[in-house]
C-alpha positions as CSV (number, residue, x, y, z in Angstrom):
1,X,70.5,76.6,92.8
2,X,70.9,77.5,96.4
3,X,74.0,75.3,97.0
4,X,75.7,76.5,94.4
5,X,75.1,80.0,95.9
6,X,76.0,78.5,99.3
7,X,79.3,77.0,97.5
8,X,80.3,80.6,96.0
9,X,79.9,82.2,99.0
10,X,81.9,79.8,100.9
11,X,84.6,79.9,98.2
12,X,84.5,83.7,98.8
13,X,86.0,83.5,101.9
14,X,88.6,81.4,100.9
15,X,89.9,83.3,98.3
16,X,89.8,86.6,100.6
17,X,91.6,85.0,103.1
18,X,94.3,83.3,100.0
19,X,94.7,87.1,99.0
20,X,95.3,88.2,102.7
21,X,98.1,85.2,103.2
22,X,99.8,86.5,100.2
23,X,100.0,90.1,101.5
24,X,101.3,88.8,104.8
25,X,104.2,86.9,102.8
26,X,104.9,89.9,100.9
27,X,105.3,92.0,104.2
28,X,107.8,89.1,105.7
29,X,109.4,89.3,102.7
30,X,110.2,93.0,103.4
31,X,111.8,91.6,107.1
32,X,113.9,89.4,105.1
33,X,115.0,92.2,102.9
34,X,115.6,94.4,105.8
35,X,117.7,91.5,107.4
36,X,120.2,90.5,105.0
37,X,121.8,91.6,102.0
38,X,122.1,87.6,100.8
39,X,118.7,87.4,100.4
40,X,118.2,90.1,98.5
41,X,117.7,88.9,94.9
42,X,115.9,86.0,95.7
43,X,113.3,88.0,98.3
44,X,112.4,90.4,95.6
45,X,111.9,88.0,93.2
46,X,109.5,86.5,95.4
47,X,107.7,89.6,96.5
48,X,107.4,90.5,92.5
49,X,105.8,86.9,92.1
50,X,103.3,87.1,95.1
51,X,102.2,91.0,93.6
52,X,100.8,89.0,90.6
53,X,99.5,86.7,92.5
54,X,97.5,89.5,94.6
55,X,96.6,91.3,91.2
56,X,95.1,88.2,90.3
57,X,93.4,87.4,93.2
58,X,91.8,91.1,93.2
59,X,90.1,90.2,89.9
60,X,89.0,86.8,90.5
61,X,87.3,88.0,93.5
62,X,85.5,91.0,92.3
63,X,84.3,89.0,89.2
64,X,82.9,86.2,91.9
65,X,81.3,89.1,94.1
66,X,79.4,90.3,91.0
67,X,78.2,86.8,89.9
68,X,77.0,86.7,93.5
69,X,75.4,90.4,93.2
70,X,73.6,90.0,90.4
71,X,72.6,86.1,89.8
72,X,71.7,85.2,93.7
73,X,70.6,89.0,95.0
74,X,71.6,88.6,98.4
75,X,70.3,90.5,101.2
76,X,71.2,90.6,104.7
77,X,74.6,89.5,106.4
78,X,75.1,87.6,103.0
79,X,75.4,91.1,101.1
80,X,77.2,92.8,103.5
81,X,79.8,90.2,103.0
82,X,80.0,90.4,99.9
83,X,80.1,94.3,99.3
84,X,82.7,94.6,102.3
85,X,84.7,91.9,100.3
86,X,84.7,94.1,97.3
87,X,86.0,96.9,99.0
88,X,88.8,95.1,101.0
89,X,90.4,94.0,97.8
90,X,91.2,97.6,97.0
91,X,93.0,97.8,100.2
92,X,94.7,94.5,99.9
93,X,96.2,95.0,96.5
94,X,97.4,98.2,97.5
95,X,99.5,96.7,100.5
96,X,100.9,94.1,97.6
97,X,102.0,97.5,95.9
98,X,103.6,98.9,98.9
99,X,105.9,95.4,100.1
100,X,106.9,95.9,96.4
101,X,107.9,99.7,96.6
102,X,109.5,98.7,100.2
103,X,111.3,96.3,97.9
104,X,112.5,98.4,95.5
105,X,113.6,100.9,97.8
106,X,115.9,98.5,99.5
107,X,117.4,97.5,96.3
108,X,118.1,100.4,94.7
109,X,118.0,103.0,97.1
110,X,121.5,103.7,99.5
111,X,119.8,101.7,102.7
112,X,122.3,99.0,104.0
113,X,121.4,96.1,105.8
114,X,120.6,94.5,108.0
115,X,118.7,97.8,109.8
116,X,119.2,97.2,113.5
117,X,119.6,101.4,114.9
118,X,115.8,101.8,114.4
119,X,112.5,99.5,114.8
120,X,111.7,99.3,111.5
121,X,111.8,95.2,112.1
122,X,108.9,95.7,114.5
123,X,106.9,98.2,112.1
124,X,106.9,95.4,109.8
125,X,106.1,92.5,112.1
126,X,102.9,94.8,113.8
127,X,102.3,95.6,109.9
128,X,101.6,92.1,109.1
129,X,99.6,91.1,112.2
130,X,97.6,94.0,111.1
131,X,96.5,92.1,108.1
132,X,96.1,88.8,109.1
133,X,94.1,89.8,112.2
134,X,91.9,91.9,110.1
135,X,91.3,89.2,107.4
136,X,90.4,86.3,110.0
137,X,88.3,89.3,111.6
138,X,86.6,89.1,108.1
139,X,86.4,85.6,107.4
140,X,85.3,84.0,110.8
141,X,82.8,86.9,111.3
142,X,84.7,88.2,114.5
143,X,83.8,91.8,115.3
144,X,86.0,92.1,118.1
145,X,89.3,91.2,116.7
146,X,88.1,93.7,113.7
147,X,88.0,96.2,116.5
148,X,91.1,95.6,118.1
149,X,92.5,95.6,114.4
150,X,91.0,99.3,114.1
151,X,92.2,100.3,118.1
152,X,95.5,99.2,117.4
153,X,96.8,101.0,114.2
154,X,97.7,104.2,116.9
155,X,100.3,101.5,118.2
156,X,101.7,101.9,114.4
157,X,101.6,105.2,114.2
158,X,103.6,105.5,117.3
159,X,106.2,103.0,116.3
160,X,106.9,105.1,113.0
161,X,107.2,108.4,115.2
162,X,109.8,106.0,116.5
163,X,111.5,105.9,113.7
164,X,111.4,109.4,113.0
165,X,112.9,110.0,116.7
166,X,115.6,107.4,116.3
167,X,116.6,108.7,113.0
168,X,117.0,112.3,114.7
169,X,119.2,110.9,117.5
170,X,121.6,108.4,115.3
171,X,122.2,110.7,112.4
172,X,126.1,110.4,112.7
173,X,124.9,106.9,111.6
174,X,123.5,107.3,108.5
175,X,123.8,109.7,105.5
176,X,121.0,111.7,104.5
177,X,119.6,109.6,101.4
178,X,119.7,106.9,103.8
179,X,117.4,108.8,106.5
180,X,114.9,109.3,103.6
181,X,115.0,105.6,102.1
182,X,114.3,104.7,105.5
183,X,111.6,107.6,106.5
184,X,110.2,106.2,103.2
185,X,110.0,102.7,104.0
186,X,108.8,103.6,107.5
187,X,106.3,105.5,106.3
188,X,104.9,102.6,103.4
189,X,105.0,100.5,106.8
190,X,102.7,103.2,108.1
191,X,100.4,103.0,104.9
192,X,99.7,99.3,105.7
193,X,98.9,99.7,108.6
194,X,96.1,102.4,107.7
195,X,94.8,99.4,105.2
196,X,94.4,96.9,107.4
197,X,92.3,99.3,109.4
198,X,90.4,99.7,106.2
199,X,90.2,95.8,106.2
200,X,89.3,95.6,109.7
201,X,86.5,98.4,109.1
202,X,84.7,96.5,106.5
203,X,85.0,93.4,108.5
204,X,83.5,95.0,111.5
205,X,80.8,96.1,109.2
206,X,80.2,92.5,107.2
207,X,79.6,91.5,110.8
208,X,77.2,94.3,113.0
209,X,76.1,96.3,109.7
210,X,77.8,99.4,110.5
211,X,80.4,101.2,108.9
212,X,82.9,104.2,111.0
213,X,82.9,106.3,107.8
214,X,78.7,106.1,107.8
215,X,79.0,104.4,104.0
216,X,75.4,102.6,103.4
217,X,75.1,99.6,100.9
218,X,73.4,101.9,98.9
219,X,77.0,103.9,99.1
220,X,78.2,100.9,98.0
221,X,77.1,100.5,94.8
222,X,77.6,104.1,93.9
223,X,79.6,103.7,90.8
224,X,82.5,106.3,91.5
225,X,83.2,103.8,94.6
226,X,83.4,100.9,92.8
């Protein structure tokens, strides 16, 4: 009975780490879109497909986090992992959401590519490093990288003040539903950022037991959090 406890747990952080891999593709999808207008059809095709695929692994994983809840009732490190998992999901499905409304914004919104005048490319690429680093912070149990993950999303928020700022100094360059489209996407950028800090909180708190926003596993389990 054990092993096949050891053997869900195990497959637990596989299919966390699955669902993070699919939110960094979605994000990289974004840099395409943002690149070049020729991949435009094919790129949001693919970031529709890899939302599913993020919607799906949400489910699967809270459905395996409550077989492990209520058939093994794990205590210790083992049910910190698995509540933390159950609340990263939420976060992770929500960045799926966003690379789609980035997405969408780029297809039918008045943005024309490939962005160059403002560092939009690097919100994106810092975005995504975000969310891996805060998922291997998860599932190799590092507390510091979770840290660093949590210390760096100021870096973020800088880079879309940069945004902001280069859109105020360029303005001759773009027209004003462009300036939006792009504060818009800037600021989804932004949102991902603050979810992979989410991430990176709940992984810091799998691993030392303590959670920045003083949530207990009692907290946890609290039905309006679930």
């Amino acid at each position: 009975m054990r092993d096949v406890y050891t053997v869900k747990l195990s497959r637990l952080s596989d299919e966390v780490l699955e669902m993070g891999n699919l939110c960094g593709q979605a994000i990289m999808k974004t840099c395409q879109l943002l690149a070049s207008v020729e991949v435009r059809e094919a790129a949001t095709k693919e970031i529709g497909r890899i939302e599913k695929e993020i919607d799906d692994k949400e489910h699967n994983i809270e459905a395996l986090c409550m077989q492990l809840l209520l058939k093994q009732q794990p205590v210790g490190t083992d049910l910190r992992k698995i509540s933390a998992a159950l609340k990263m999901v939420t976060d992770m499905e929500r960045i799926g959401d966003q690379a789609t409304d980035i997405a969408e914004i780029l297809n039918t919104g008045s943005v024309h590519v490939p962005v160059t005048a403002i560092p939009l490319q690097e919100m994106a690429d810092y975005a995504m490093h975000m969310v891996n680093d805060s998922v291997t912070a998860y599932v190799e149990g590092k507390s510091d990288l979770a840290k660093k993950v949590i210390s760096s999303d100021d870096i973020l928020d800088n880079l879309f003040d940069k945004v902001r700022n280069a859109l105020d100094q360029n303005t001759m360059d773009f027209s004003s539903d462009e300036v939006l489209d792009l504060l818009m996407i800037s600021k989804y950028y932004e949102r991902i950022g603050d979810h992979a800090t989410n991430i990176g909180e709940w992984a810091e708190f799998s691993v030392d037991g303590i959670h920045r926003n003083g949530d207990s596993i009692s907290d946890l389990f609290n039905p309006d959090s679930l």
